[in-house]
C-alpha positions as CSV (number, residue, x, y, z in Angstrom):
1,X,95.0,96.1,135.5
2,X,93.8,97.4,132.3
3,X,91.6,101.0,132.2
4,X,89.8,101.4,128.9
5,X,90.9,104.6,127.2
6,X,89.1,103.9,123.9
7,X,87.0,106.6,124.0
8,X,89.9,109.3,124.9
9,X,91.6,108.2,122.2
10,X,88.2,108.7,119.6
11,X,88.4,112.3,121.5
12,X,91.9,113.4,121.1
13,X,91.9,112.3,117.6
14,X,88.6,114.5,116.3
15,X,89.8,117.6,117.8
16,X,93.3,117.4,116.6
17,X,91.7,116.6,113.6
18,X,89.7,119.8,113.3
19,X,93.1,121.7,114.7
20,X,95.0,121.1,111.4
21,X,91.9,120.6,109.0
22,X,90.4,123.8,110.2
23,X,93.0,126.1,111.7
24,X,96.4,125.1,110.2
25,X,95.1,123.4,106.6
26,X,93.1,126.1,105.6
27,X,95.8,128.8,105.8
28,X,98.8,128.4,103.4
29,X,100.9,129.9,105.6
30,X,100.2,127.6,108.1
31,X,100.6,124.6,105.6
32,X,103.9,124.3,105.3
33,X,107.0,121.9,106.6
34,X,108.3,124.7,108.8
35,X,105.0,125.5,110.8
36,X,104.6,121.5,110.9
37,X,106.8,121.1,114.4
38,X,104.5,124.1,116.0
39,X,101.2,121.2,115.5
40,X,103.3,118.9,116.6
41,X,104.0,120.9,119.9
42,X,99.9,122.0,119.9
43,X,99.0,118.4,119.6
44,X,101.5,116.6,122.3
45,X,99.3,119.3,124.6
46,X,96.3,118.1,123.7
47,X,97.0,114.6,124.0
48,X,98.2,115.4,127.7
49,X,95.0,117.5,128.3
50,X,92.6,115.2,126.8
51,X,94.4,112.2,127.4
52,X,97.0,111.8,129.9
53,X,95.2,114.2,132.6
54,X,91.9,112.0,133.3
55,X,94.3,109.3,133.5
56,X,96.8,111.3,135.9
57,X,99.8,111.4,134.0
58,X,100.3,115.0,133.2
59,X,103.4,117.0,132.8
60,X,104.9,113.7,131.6
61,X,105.3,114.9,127.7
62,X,108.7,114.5,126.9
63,X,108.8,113.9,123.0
64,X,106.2,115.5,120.4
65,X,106.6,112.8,117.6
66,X,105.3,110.0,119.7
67,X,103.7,111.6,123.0
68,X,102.1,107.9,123.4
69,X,105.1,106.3,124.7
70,X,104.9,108.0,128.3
71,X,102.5,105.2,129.6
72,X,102.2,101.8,128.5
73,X,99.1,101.9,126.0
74,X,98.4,98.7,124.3
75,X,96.3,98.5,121.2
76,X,93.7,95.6,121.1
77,X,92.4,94.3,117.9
78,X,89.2,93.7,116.9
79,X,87.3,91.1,114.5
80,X,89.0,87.8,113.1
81,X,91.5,89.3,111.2
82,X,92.6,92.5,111.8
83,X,95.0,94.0,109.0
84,X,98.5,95.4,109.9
85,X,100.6,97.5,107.8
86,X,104.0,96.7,109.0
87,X,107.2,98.9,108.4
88,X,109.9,97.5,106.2
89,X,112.5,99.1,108.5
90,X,113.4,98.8,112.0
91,X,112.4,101.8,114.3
92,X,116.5,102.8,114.3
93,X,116.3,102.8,110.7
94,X,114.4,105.8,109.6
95,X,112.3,107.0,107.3
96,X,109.5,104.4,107.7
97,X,108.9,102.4,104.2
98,X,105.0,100.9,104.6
99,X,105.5,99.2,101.5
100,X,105.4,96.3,102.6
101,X,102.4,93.3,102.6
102,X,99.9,93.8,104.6
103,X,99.4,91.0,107.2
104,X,96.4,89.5,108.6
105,X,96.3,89.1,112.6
106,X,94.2,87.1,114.2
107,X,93.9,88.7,118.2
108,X,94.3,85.4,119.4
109,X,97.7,85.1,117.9
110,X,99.9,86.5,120.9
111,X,100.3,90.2,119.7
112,X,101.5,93.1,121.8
113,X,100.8,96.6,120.0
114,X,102.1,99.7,121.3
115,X,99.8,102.7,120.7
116,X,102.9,105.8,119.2
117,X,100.5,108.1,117.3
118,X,98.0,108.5,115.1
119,X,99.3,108.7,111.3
120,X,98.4,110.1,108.3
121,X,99.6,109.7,104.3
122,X,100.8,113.1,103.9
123,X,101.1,115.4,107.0
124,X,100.8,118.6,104.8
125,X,97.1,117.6,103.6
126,X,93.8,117.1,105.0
127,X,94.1,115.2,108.2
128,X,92.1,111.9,108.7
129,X,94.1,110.0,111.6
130,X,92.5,107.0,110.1
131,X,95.7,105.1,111.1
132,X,97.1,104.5,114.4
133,X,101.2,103.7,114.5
134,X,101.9,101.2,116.9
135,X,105.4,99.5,117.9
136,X,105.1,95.8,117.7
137,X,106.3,94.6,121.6
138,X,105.1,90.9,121.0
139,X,104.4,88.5,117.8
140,X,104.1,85.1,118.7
141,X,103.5,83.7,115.1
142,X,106.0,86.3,113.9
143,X,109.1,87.0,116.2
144,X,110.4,89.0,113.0
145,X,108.2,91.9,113.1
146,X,109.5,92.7,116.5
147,X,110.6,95.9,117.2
148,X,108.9,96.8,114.0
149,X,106.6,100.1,113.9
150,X,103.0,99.0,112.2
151,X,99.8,100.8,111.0
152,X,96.5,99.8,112.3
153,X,92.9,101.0,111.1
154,X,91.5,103.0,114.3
155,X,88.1,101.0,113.5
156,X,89.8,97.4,114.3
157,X,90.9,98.1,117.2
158,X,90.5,99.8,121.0
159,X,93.0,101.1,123.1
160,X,93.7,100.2,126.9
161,X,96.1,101.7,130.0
162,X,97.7,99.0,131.4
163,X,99.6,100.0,133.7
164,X,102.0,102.9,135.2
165,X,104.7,104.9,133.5
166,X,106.6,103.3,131.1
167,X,109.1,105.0,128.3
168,X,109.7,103.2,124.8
């Protein structure tokens, strides 16, 4: 059973949006690599308030960075060709290098998308969240890029609950 949680997802990311753009950004104290792990705390919250309440799955937060991964929420391309950024690294290889090409997926093509969180270039700047990172569970045309953490434009794809609790 899948539960649309598009909308949720559009929610969570303007007012965590306007949380660092207006309240940390704006403040230079705020703005700095220190104070960063306190947003991350503040926005987990959110997400469980706006997010993972309506759906009944609160009090489930157990890691800030990727407060995505308590239920199983697959991203869905949209149009033809949907871009993907995909990291160079695997996911127990840190730090993320998006460097590499970007690949055209067509949603037809057996892909399995993990939503993680919502990204941004530079967490220190003016937030956006124009990017969603997403672990890739499936590839059909490209077993390789299993495992592999990927960006994806929020406006090519929606976002479902598919079913119950489920820890990446």
């Amino acid at each position: 059973m899948k539960t649309d949680c598009t909308e949720l997802f559009f929610r969570y990311r303007e007012v965590a949006r306007l949380l660092w753009n207006l309240g940390f950004w704006v403040e230079p104290k705020l703005r700095q690599w220190d104070v960063l792990q306190l947003y991350r705390e503040i926005s987990a919250r959110l997400f469980e308030a706006l997010i993972l309440l309506p759906l009944g799955y609160q009090g489930q937060i157990e890691r800030e960075d990727t407060p995505g991964s308590i239920a199983n929420f697959q991203v869905v391309l949209r149009g033809p060709e949907a871009p993907l950024l995909v990291d160079r690294n695997l996911p127990h290889e840190p730090p993320h290098i998006w460097g590499g090409p970007e690949i055209k997926v067509d949603p037809e093509s057996g892909v399995s998308l993990r939503f993680l969180k919502f990204f941004d270039w530079n967490e220190l700047a003016r937030r956006d969240f124009r990017f969603i990172e997403v672990l890739i569970e499936d590839f059909q045309a490209r077993p390789d890029l299993v495992g592999h953490h990927a960006l994806v434009e929020m406006s090519d794809c929606s976002i479902a609950l598919v079913h119950g609790i489920s820890q990446v």
